[in-house]
N, C-alpha and C positions, 0 to 999 in steps of 0.2 A: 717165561718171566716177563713181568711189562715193565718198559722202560723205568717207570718212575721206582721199582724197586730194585733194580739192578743200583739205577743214580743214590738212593737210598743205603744200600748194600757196599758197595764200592767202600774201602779203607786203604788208607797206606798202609802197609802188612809189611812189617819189620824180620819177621822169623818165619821162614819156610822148610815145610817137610821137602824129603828126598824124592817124592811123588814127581815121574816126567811129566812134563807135558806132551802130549802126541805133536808130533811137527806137522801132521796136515791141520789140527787146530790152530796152530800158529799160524800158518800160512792164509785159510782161509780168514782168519779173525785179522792180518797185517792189510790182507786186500780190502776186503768189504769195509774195513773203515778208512779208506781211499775214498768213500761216500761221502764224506766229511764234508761241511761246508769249506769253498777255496775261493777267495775275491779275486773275480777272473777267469778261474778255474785252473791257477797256474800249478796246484800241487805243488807247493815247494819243501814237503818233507822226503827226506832222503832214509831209509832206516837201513839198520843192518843190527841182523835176528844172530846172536849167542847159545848154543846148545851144544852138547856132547864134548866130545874131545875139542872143537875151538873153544869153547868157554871155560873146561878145564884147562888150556894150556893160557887162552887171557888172564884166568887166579893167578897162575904162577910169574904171569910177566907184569902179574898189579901187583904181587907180595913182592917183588924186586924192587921193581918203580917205589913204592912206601920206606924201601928201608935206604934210598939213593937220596933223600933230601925232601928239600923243602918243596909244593906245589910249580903247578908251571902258570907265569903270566897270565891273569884273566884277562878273556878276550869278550865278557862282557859283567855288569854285577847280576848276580843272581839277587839282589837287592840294596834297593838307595841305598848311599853310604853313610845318610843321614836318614834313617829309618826315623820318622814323625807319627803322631798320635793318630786313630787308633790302632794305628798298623806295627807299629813296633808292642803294643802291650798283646796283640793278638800273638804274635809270634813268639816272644816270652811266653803268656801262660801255657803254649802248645809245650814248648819244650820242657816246664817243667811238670805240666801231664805227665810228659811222657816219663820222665825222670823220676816221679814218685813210683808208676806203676814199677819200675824195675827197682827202687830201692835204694836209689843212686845220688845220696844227698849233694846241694850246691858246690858247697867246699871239698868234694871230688875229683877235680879237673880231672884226672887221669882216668878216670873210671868214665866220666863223659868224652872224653877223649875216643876209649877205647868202644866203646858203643857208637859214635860216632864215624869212627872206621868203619865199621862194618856195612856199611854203604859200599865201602869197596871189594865188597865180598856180594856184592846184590843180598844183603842179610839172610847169605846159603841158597838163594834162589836156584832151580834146575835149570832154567830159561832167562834171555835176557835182550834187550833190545838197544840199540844206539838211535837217537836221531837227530841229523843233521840238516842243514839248511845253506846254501849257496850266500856268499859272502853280500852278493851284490842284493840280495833281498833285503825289504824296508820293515817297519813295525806291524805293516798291514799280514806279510805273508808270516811272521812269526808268531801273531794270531792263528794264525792258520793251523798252526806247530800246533797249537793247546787245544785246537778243536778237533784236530787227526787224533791226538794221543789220548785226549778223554769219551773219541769215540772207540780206540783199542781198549779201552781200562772197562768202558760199560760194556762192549762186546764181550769180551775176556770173563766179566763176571757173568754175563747170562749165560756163560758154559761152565759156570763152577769154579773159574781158574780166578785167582788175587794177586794185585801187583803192585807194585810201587812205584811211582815217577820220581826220577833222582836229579834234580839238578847239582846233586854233590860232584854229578863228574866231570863238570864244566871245570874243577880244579887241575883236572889229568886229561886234559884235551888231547896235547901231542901224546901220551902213549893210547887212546883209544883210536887217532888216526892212522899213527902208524900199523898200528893190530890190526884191520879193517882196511888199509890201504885207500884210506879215504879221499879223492882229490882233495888239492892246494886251496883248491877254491871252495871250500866244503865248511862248515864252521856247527863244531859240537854244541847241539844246544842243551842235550840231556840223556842220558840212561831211564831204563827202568826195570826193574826187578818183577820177574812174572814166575807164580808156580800156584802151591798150593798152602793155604795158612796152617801153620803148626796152632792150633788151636790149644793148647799147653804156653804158650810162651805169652806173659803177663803183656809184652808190649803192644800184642795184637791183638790185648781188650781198649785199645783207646781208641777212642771216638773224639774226635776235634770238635770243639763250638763255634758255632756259626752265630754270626750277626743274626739279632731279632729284623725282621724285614722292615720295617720301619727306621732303621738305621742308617738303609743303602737303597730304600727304595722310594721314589716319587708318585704319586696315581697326579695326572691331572683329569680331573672327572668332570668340570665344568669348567 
């Protein structure tokens, strides 16, 4: 598979079969994207890989955690608190994409609610991943973050396997660190959900729109 169709290929994938992933696939696909570009070369992502019985016994300590109350302290926004143009209409139309395919009118809250949970289920994924990042690091190395994990997510697709990047779990920091025995000095930047797409489940026909390139992009040519 040549890069540009893996990049091409890649989707957030909401519903996954029971299908394992092999763990020396994981493993070799967590290294090699260790390739990643890193300013300095300082690697500052931390991961820790979910499968088999620890990932079955995290479901059961995240269906606890859910029914104990409200979220814990964000310890960063996963976006402005004052989302501005055109970056708040992008994010609207995404969500209600996603909301027609399933059926799920506006005046539902409860029904988006509960589709919205299931982020904390890795939406049934067999494999799973955390990654963190050392307190003391600056906006340069948390770049860093998004070029390690979108070189696992193209990796991950040129072997067949589909995932999802979650920053939904920046809301449950402390029970992923605790689960994980994360150091103090450690700081959750995100999950993500890796298996195989349930190709039945209407969520995992959406394709997100992207900016026309002339939107976001400059040529100076003279």
């Amino acid at each position: 598979m040549q890069v540009a169709e893996a990049v091409a290929r890649r989707r957030s994938v909401r519903a996954f079969t029971s299908q394992t992933v092999p763990s020396e696939l994981l493993r070799a696909v967590i290294e090699e994207a260790a390739r990643a570009p890193s300013g300095g070369n300082l690697q500052p992502w931390r991961i820790h890989v979910l499968v088999g019985p620890a990932l079955a016994r995290f479901r059961t300590v995240m269906a606890e955690r859910l029914q104990q109350g409200p979220a814990d302290p964000p310890e960063y926004d996963v976006y402005p608190p004052n989302l501005h143009e055109p970056y708040r209409t992008q994010r609207f139309e995404l969500g209600e994409a996603l909301y027609a395919l399933l059926g799920i009118p506006r005046a539902d809250k409860a029904a988006r609610l509960r589709q919205f949970g299931r982020n904390y289920d890795f939406f049934g994924a067999p494999a799973a991943l955390f990654c963190f990042i050392d307190r003391r690091m600056g906006p340069g190395q948390w770049s860093d973050l998004g070029m390690y994990l979108q070189t696992v997510m193209l990796l991950l697709q040129e072997r067949g396997v589909d995932s999802c990047a979650q920053e939904a779990w920046a809301a449950y920091h402390r029970t992923v660190s605790a689960f994980v025995a994360a150091p103090a000095e450690h700081m959750l930047f995100c999950g993500m959900a890796i298996g195989y797409a349930d190709p039945s489940a209407p969520e995992n026909q959406l394709v997100s729109a992207r900016a026309p390139l002339t939107s976001f992009a400059t040529f100076h040519e003279s």
